[in-house]
N, C-alpha and C positions, 0 to 999 in steps of 0.2 A: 289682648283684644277682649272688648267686653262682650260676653253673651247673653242675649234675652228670650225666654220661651215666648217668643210673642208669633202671632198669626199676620201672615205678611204676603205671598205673590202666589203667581200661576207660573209654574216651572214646568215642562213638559220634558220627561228626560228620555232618552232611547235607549236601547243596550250599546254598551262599546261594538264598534263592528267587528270586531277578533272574536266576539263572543258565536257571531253569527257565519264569517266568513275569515276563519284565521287564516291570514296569507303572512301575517307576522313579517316584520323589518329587517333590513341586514344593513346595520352602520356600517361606513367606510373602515377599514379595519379587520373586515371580515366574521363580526357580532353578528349572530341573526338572534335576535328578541322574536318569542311569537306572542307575547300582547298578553289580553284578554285569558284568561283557562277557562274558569266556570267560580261555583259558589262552594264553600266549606259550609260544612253541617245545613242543617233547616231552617235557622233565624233570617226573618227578613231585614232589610234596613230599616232604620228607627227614620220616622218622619214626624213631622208637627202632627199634632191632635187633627186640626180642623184642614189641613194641605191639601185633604182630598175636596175641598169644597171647591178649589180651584183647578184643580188639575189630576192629573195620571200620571205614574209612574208606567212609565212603559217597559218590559225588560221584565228580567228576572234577578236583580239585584237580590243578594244576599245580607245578613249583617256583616260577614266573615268571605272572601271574597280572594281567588288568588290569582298572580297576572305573574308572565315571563320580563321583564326587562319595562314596560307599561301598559297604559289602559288609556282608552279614550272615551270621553263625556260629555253628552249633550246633551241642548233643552233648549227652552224656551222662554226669556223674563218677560213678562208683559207688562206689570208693576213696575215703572221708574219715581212716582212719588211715593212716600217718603224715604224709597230704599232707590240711590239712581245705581246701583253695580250689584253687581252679581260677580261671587268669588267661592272658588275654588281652594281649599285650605286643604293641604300634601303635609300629613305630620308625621314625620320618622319616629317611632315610640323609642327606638334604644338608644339613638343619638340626643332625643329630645328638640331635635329642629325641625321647625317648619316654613312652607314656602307656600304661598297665596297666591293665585292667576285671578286675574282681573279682568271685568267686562263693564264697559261703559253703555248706560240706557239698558231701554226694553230689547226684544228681537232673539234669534236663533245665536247660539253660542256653539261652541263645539272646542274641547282643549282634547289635544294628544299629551299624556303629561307620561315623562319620562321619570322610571323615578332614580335620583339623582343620589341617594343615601344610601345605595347598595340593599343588601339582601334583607331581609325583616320584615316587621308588622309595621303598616301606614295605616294613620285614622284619617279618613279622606271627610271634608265635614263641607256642606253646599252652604252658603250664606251672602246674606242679602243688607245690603246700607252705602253708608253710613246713616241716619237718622239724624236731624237739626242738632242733635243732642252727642253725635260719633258715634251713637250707637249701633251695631252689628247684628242681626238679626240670625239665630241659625234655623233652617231650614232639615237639612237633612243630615245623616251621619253613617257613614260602612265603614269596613276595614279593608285592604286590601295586605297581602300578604307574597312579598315580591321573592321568588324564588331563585330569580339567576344570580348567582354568588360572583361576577363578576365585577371590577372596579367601575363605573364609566363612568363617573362627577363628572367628568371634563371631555367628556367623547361626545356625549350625547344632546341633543338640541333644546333649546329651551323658546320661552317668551320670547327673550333679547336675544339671543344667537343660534339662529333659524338654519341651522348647519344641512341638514336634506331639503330644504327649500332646492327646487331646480336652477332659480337664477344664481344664488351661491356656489354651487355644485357647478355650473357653466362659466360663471367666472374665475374660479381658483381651477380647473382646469387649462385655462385662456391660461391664467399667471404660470403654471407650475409647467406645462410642456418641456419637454424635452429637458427635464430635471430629475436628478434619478437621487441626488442626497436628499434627508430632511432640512439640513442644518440651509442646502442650498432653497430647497422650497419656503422653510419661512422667513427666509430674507427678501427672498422675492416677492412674496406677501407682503413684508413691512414695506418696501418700497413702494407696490402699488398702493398701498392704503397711503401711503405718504401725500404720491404723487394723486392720489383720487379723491382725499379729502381735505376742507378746509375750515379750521377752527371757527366756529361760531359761540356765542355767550349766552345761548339760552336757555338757564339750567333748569327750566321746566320739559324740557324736550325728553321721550322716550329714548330717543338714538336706539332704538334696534338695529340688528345689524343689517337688515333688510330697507329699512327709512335711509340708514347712512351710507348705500349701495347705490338708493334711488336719487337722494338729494346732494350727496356729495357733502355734506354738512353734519359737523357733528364737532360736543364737549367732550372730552378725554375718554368717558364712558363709553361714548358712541364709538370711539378709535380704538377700543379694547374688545365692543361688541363684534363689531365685524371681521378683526384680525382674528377674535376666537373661534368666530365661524367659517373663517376660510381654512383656517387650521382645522377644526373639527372636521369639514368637508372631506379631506383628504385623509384622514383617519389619522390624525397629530392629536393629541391632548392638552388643549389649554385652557387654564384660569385666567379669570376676571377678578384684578386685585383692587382693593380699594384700600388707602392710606393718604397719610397727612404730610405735608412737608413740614417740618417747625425750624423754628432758629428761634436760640437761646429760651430753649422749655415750653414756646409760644406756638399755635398753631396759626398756620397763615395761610394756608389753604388746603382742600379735599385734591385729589389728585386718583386715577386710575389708571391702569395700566395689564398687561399679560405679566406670566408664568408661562412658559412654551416648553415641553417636552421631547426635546430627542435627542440623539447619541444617549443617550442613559441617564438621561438628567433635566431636569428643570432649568429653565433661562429666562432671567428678563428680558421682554421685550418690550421698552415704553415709545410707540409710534409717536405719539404726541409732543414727545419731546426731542426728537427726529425730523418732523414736518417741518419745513424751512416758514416763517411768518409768510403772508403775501403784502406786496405793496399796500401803498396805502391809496391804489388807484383799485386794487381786489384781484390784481392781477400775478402769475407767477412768471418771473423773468425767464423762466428755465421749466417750461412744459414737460421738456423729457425727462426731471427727472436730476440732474446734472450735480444743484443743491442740497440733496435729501443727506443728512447726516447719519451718521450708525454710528455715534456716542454712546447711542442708547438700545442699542441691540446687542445683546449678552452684557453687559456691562459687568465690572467688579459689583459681586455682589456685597462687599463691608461698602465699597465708595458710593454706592447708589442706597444702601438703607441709610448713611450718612446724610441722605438730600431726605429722604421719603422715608416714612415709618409704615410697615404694613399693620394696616389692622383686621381685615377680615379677606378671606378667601369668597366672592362673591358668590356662594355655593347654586343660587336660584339661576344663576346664568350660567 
């Protein structure tokens, strides 16, 4: 991504609220994160030269900055020409990866961002674009320094799979009752996602796992978003995989799917490839359920990378 010192919007940020009232999280699982701590040494955050013509920093933002498990970040964009989003950039300094949260137009924003790379130093950087040009504007820059040494890439909620959302959290209850296995709860997951959604082709769609809860619609993404979240709900850990199918060396389409964790191990689970087609009236013969296939739940894992190649672990979700 390209960066430019240029002078760009009216951002209004608040402190994180753990900063001011830490009541601090408990994932499913039995994780309590308490957010927010305070500031390392005396450096302030680095902002643009001219920032303050437009606006305040509210808060006591630090350069050096440390938080339990995450932190939370608001403001305000009021500049949507030439800059129409406002992003959030989460950079793990020792893995070298980073993940971007996105806000469409002007108006109030607010991200809980979980951080997803485990324990270390994150360059947290505020920026503003794209520009006619793609160009990225940055804004502001801290560190934040995540102290809980614990795993949770895959426990923890993101953008796309909104896993403490209360309607997630309400519905994999509904599903998982009187279920006392794992192995029995994410089947039972895969079926209701089977039975709840229905392939659509519009690969410009977000498919969060919260849109594909509400509209029952969603491309393979969407059917991995929301299975990770019902599994996350419950305190299961799963990946969001993304890979290719090919025949004979050729790629012939993107395809996505889970990684689901338990009895002591990792399992595919590809819902999408499970979901029975619907007629060509939009209808399914079999409401309850009846036609849902489990080809594709635990599958061999040599005979399923034989169809599908993984290429990346969706780590932002």
């Amino acid at each position: 991504m390209q960066l430019s010192i240029l002078v760009f919007l009216l951002c209004i940020m608040t402190l994180p609220l753990g900063a001011e009232q830490n009541f601090g999280i408990t994932l499913p699982g039995g994780y309590h994160l308490n957010g927010y701590l305070g500031t390392v040494g005396t450096g302030k955050m680095y902002h643009q030269t001219k920032y303050g013509e437009w606006g305040t920093i509210n808060g006591d933002w630090g350069m050096t900055n440390r938080a339990d498990g995450y932190f939370t970040i608001s403001g305000t964009n009021l500049l949507a020409n030439p800059y129409p989003k406002m992003a959030v950039s989460v950079f793990h300094e020792t893995s070298g990866v980073g993940i971007k949260y996105f806000q469409e137009g002007p108006g109030f924003f607010e991200y809980t961002i979980f951080f997803k790379l485990n324990q270390g130093s994150y360059r947290i950087t505020l920026l503003a674009g794209p520009d006619d040009k793609g160009v990225w504007i940055r804004m502001a820059k801290f560190y934040i320094i995540n102290i809980n040494t614990n795993n949770l890439s895959y426990l923890v909620p993101s953008y796309w799979v909104q896993s403490l959302d209360p309607a997630i959290i309400k519905q994999v209850q509904e599903i998982t009752m009187g279920l006392s296995m794992e192995k029995e709860k994410v089947l039972a997951i895969h079926d209701w996602v089977a039975k709840h959604c229905s392939y659509h082709s519009d690969p410009d769609s977000e498919d969060t796992a919260l849109q594909v809860l509400q509209t029952g619609k969603a491309v393979c993404r969407g059917y991995s978003s929301l299975t990770a979240a019902l599994c996350r709900a419950i305190g299961i850990p799963a990946k969001c995989i993304l890979g290719v199918k090919k025949e004979n060396g050729v790629t012939k389409s993107i395809h996505g799917w889970n990684e689901v964790y338990y009895d002591g191990a990792w399992h595919i689970v590809d819902v999408t490839k499970d979901d029975p087609v619907l007629s060509k009236s939009g209808h399914n013969d079999y409401p309850d359920g009846k036609n849902i296939k489990h080809k594709y739940f635990d599958p061999d894992r040599g005979e399923y990378c034989n169809q599908y190649a993984k290429t990346v672990d969706i780590i932002q979700k």
